[in-house]
C-alpha positions as CSV (number, residue, x, y, z in Angstrom):
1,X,-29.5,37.4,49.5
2,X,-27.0,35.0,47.6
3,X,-28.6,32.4,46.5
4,X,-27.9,29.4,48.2
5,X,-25.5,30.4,51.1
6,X,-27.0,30.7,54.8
7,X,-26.1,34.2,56.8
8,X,-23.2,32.6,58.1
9,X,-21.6,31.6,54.8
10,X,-21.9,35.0,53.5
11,X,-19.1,37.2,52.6
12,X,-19.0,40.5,54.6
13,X,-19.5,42.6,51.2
14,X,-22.5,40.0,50.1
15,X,-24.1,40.5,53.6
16,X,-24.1,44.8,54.0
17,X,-25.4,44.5,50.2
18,X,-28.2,42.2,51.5
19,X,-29.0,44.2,54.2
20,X,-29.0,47.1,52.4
21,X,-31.7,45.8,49.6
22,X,-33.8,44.3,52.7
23,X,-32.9,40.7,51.7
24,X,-31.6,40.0,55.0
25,X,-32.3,41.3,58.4
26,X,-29.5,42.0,61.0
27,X,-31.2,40.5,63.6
28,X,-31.4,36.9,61.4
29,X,-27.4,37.3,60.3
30,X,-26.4,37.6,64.2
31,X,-29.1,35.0,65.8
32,X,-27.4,32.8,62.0
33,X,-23.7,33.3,63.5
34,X,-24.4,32.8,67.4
35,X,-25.9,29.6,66.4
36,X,-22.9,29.0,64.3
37,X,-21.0,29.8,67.4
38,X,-22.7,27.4,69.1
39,X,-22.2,24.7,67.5
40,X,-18.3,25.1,66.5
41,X,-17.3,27.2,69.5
42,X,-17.0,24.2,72.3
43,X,-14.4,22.4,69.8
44,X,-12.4,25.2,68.6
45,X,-12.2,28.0,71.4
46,X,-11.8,30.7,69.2
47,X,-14.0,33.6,71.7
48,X,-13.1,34.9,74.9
49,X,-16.4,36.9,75.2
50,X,-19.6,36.7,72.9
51,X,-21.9,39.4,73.6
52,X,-25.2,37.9,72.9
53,X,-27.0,40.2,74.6
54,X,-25.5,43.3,73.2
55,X,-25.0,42.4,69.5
56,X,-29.0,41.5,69.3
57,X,-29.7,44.7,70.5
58,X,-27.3,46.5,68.1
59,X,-29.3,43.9,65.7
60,X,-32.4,45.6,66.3
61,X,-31.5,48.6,66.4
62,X,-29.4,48.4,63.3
63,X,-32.5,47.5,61.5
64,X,-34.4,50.5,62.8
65,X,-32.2,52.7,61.8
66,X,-31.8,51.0,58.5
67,X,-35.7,51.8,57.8
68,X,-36.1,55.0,59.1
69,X,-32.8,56.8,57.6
70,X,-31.0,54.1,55.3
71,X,-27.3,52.6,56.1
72,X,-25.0,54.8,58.4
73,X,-21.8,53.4,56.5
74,X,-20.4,50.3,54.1
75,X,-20.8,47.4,57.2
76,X,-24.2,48.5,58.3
77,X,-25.5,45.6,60.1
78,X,-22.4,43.7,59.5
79,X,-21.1,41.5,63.1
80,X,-17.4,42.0,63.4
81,X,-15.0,39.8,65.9
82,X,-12.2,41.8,67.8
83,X,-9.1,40.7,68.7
84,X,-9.0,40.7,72.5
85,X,-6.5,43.5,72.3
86,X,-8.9,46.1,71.4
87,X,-10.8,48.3,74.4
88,X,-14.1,48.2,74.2
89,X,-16.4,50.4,76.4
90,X,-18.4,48.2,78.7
91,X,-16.9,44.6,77.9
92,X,-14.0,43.4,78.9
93,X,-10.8,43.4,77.3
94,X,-8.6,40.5,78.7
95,X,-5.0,40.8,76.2
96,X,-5.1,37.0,76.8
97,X,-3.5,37.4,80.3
98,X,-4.7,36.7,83.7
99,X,-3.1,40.4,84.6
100,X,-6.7,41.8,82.7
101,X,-8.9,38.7,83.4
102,X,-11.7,41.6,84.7
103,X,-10.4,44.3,82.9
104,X,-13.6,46.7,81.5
105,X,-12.5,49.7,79.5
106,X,-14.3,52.8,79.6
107,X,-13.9,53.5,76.1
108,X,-13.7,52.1,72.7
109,X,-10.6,52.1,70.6
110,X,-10.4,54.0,67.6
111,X,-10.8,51.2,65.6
112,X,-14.0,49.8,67.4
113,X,-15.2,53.1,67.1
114,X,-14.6,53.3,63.2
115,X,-16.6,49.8,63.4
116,X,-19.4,51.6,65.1
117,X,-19.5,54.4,62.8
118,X,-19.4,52.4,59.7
119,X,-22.7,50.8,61.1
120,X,-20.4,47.4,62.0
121,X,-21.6,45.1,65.0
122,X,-19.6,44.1,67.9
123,X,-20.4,40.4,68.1
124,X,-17.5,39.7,70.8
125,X,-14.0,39.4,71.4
126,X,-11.6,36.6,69.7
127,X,-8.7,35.0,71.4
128,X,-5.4,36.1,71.6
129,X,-2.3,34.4,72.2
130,X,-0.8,36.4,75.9
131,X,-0.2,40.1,75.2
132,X,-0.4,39.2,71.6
133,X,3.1,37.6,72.0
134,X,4.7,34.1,71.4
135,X,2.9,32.0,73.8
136,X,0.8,29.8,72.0
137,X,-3.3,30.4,72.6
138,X,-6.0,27.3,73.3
139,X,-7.7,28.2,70.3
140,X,-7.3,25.0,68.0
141,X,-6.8,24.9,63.7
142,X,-9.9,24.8,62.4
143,X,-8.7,22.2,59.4
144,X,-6.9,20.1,61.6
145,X,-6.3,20.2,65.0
146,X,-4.1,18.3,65.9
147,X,-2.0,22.2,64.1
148,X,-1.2,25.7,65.3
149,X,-3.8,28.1,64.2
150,X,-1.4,30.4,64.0
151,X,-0.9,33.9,66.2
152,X,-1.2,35.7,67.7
153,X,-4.3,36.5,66.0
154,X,-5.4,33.2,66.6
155,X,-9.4,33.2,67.6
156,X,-9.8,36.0,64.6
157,X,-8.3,33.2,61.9
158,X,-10.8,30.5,63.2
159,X,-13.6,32.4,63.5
160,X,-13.4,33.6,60.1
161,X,-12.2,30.3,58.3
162,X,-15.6,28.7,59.9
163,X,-18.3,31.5,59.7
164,X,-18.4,32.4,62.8
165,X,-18.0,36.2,61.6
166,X,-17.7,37.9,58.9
167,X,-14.5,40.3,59.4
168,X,-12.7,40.4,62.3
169,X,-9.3,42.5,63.6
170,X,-6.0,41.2,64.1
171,X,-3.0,42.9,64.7
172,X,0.8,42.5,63.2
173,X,3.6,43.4,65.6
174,X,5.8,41.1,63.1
175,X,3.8,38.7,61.9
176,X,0.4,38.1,63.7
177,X,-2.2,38.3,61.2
178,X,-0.7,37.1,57.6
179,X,0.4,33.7,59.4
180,X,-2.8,32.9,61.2
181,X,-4.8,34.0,58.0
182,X,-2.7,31.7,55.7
183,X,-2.9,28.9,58.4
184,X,-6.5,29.2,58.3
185,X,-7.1,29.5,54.3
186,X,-8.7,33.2,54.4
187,X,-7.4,36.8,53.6
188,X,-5.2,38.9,56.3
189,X,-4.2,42.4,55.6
190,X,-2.0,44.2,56.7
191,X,-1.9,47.9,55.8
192,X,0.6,50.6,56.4
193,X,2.0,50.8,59.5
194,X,0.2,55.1,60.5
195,X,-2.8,53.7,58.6
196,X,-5.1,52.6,60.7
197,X,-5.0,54.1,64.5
198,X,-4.0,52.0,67.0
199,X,-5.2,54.1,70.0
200,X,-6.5,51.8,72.3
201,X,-5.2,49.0,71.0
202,X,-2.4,47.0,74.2
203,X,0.3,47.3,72.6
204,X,3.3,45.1,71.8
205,X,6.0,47.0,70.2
206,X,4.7,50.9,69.5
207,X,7.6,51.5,66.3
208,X,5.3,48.2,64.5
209,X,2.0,47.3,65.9
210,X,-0.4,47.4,62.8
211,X,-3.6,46.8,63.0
212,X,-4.7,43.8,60.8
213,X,-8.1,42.9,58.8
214,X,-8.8,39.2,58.9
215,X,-11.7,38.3,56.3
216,X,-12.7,35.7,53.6
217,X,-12.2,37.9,50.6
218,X,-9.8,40.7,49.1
219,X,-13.1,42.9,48.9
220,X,-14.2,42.5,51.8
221,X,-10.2,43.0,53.1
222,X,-10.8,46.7,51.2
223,X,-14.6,47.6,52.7
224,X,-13.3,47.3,55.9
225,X,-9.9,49.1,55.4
226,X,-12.6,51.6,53.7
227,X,-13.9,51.9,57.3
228,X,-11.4,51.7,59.2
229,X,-8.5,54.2,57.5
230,X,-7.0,57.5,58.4
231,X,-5.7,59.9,60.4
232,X,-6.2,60.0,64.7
233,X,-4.8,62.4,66.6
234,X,-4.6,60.3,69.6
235,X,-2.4,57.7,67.9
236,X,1.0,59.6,67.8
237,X,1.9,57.0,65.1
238,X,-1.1,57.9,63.0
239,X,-0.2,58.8,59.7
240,X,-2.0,62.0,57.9
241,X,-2.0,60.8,54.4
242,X,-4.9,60.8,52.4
243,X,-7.5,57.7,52.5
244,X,-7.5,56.1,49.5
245,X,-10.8,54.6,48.2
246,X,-10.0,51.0,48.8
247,X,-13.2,49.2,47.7
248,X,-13.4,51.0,44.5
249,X,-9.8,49.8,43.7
250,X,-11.1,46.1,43.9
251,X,-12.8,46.3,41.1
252,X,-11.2,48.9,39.2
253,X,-8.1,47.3,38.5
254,X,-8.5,45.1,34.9
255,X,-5.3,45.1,33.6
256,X,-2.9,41.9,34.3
257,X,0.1,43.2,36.7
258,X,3.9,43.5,37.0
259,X,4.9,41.0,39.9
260,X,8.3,40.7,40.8
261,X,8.5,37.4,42.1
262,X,11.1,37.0,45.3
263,X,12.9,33.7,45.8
264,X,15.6,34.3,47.4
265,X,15.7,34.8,51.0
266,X,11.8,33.1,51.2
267,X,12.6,30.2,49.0
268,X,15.9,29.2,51.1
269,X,13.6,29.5,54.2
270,X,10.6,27.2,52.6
271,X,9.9,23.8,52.3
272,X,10.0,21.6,48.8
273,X,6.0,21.8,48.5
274,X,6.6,25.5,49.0
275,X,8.7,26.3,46.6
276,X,6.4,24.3,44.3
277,X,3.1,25.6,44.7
278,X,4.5,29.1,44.6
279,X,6.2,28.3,40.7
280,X,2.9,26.8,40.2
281,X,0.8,29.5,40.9
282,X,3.2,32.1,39.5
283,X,2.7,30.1,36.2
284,X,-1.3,30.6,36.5
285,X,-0.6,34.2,36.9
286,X,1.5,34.3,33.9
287,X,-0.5,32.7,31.7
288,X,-3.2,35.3,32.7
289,X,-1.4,37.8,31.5
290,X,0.8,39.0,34.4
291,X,4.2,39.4,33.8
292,X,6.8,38.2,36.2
293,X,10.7,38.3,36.8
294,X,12.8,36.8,39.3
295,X,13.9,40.1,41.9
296,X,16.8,40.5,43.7
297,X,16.4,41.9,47.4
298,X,19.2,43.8,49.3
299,X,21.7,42.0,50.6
300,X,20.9,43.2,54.2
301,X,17.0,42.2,53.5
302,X,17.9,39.3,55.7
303,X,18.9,40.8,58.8
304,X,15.4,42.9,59.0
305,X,14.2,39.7,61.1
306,X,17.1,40.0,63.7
307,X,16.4,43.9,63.6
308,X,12.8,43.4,63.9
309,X,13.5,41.3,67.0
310,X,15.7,43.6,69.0
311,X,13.4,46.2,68.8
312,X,10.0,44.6,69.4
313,X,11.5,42.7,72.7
314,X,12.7,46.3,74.1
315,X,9.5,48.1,73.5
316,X,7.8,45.3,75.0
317,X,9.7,44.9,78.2
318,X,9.5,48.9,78.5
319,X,5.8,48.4,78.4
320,X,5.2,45.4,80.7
321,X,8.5,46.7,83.1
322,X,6.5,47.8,86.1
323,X,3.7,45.2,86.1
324,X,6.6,42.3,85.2
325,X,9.2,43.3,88.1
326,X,5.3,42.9,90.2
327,X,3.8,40.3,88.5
328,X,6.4,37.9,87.2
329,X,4.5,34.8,87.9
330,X,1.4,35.7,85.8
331,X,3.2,36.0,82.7
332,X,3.8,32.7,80.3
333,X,7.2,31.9,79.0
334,X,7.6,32.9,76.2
335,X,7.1,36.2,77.2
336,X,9.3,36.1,80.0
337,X,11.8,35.2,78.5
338,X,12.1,37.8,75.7
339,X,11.1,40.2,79.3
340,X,14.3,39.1,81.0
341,X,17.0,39.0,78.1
342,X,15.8,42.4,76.8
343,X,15.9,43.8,80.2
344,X,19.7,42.5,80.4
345,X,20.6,44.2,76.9
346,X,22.5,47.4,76.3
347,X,20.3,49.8,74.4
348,X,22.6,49.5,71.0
349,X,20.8,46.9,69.7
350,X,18.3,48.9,69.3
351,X,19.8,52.1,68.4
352,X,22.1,50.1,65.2
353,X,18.4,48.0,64.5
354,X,16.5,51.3,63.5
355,X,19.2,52.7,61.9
356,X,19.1,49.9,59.4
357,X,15.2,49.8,59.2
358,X,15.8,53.3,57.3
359,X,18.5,51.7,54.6
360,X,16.3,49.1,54.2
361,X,13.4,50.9,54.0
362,X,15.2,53.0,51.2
363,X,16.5,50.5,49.5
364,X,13.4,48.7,48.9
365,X,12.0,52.4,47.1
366,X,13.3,51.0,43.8
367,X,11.6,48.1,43.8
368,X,8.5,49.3,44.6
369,X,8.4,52.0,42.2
370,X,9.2,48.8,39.4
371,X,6.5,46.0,40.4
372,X,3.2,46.6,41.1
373,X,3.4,44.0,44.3
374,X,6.5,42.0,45.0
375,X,5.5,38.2,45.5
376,X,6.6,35.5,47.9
377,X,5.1,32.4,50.0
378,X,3.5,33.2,52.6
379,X,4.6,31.2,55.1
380,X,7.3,28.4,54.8
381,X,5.0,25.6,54.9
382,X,1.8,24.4,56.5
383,X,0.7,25.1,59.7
384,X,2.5,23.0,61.9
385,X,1.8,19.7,63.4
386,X,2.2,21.4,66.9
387,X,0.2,23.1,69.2
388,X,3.2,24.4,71.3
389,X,4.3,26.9,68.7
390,X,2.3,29.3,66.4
391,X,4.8,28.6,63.6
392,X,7.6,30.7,62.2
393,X,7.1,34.6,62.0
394,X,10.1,35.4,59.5
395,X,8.5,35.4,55.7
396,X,6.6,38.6,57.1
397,X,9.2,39.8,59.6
398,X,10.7,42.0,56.7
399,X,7.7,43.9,55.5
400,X,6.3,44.8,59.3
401,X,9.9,46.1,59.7
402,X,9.7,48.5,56.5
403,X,6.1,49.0,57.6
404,X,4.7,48.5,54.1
405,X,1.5,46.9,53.6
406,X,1.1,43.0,52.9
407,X,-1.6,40.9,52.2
408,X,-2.3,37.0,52.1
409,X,-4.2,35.3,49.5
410,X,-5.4,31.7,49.9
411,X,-3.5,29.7,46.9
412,X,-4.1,26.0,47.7
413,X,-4.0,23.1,49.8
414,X,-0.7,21.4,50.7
415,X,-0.7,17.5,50.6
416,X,-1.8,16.9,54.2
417,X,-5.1,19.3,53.5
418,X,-3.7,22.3,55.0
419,X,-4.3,25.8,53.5
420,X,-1.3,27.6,51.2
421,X,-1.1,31.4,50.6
422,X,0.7,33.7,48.4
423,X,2.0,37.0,50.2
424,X,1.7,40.1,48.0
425,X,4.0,43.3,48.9
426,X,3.5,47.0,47.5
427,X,5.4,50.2,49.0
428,X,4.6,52.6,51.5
429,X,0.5,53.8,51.3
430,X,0.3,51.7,48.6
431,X,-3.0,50.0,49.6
432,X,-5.3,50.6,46.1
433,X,-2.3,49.1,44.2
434,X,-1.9,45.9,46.7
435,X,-6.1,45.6,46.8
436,X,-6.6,46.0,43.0
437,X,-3.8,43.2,42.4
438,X,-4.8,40.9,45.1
439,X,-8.2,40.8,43.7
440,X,-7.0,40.9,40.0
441,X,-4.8,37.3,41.4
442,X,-7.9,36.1,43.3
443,X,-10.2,35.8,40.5
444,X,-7.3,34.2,38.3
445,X,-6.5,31.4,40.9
446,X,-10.2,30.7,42.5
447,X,-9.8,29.7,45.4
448,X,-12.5,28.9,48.1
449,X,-10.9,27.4,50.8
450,X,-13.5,26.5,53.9
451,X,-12.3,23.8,56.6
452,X,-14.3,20.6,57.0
453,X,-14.7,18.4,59.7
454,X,-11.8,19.1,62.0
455,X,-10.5,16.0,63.7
């Protein structure tokens, strides 16, 4: 095991290679992180359901089967946290709303099932904010808590930024796991959208949903995408393009990159300290060796938020529309709100919003095909000082739109101690490219960013 670090500090990557070489038993990582659960969960409310019971006995037999036949995948014996979205067979799956409070599935999602395949363990289920939607979750900033974790992926941020878990899911319906991830100073990715299934998965918005990854490193981002990629014939959004080998990429990307650096649109949006920290870490990238030019986006890149909003709030009120006309009362505000108004709208909203995601979507081609990843803040400042809001969704708004995959790096901390992250954009599928550069920035800045003492 790595010297020095307890289960719980371990990286996912450093803890399947310890288990793997016998340095560490799965039964000691769990019975590390349930202790570590223990201790943080009563402060920070980041689980709906741990499954103490279950995840021991996956423990054990994990390392049965890790003596008798050797690893079943790349997260043997690794605990994973799942986003409260995600059906799994036997334990409940609430979608933060009183509407699923006893809600049991009968199956896993694809995802979960991927986990179970790779030789992951189900440690439990993270909060999310209500039907992964705008309504702000209890789950509290683990820097600071008097701040928005973030959302919707809210429980998944905190648990990771305080190892509680190792990897956890989120999901992205516009910007639900890069925000959460930068406002808890750990890596969110956010693949293609077709890239990883979202078969049962409750969804939000079925033309963006994207499942997210939520860990502490770019590598362990790409073992789990590793896992988790490819094609499912019982998502009809599932893409059939070829897997890529993402934790290979990692490491075998040497060579400095070609960022296009974007300003406008994100630097308009951001705040002084922003806009700062962003030139200064672009410098450090430089001087690395990367090179980096100022890009221009399309004029309409802009309007992909109001685009983005039109059509989630439809698809969600055609989901919800029977148990909302029903149910009205159980549903927060937020969500009722967006319910009501997109229930009211004509449907060319919609019709002219996904007409323009395919201009922008093409118009974007040329750029991608230039930079190796296009580069921006990730959010426009800090979370914020307010537990009422999960803080703005529009620096990823764009990219869940074109469906490309995104991915946040921790870069810093802002003046009042809270975490900053670059957000790193490649084109369609583009996932080795996005992972090989992400890491290739990682190890330039070196950054460790773990919370202490929130107050």
């Amino acid at each position: 095991m790595t010297k020095g670090l307890k289960p719980h500090q371990l990286s996912a990557a450093q803890a399947a290679a310890a288990i793997r070489t016998g340095a560490l038993s799965p039964v000691s990582l769990v019975e590390d992180l349930l202790r570590r659960i223990d201790e943080l969960e009563p402060l920070l409310l980041a689980w709906v359901t741990v499954d103490r019971e279950g995840a021991l006995a996956a423990a054990t037999q994990s390392a049965i089967e890790l003596e008798k036949s050797g690893p079943r995948g790349p997260l043997h014996g690794v605990p994973v946290g799942l986003k409260d979205i995600f059906y799994t067979a036997g334990l409940k799956t609430t979608a933060g709303s009183p509407l699923y409070a006893d809600f049991v599935p009968e199956y896993d999602s694809t995802a979960v099932a991927r986990f179970r395949h790779a030789g992951a363990i189900v440690l439990g289920k993270t909060v999310t904010t209500e039907f992964a939607d705008g309504d702000p979750s209890p789950t509290f900033n683990s820097w600071n808590l008097e701040h928005t974790p973030g959302g919707s992926s809210s429980g998944s941020g905190v648990a990771i930024a305080t190892g509680m878990c190792p990897v956890a899911t989120g999901s992205q319906t516009v910007g639900s796991t890069l925000r959460p991830a930068a406002y808890n100073g750990i890596v969110g990715l956010k693949p293609t959208l077709g890239r990883i299934s979202t078969y049962g998965v409750v969804p939000v918005s079925f033309s963006t949903d994207t499942v997210g990854i939520m860990v502490r490193t770019v590598e362990d981002a790409a073992l789990t995408l590793d896992a988790l990629a490819g094609y499912d014939p019982k998502d009809p959004g599932s893409s059939n393009v070829p897997v890529g080998q993402y934790h290979t990429a990692v490491f075998r990307r040497q060579t400095p990159p070609r960022i296009g650096l974007l300003k406008d649109f994100f630097y308009e949006r951001a705040e002084n300290e922003v806009r700062g920290h962003t030139d200064e870490v672009v410098q450090k990238l430089a001087a690395a060796g990367a090179i980096v030019e100022e890009v221009t986006l399309p004029e309409h890149f802009s309007k992909s938020v109001e685009d983005i909003a039109s059509v989630v709030w439809a698809e969600t009120a055609a989901f919800h529309q029977n148990s909302y006309t029903h149910h009205r009362e159980d549903y927060g505000t937020n969500i009722s709100t967006r319910m009501d108004r997109a229930l009211e709208f004509s449907p060319v909203p919609y019709i002219q919003a996904q007409q323009g995601r395919g201009l922008l979507q093409n118009a974007m081609q040329g750029l991608f095909a230039k930079w190796d990843v296009l580069l921006s803040p990730c959010t426009p400042g800090p979370a914020p000082k307010d537990r009422t809001t999960t803080g703005p969704t529009f620096f990823q708004a764009p990219w869940t739109w074109i469906a490309c995959p995104t991915i946040a790096v921790p870069s810093g901390l802002a003046t009042n101690g809270m975490p900053l992250a670059i957000q790193l954009a490649a084109g369609a599928f583009e996932e080795e490219r996005l992972l090989g550069v992400a890491a290739w920035c990682e190890r330039v800045l070196d950054v460790h960013l773990t919370p202490m003492n929130p107050q």
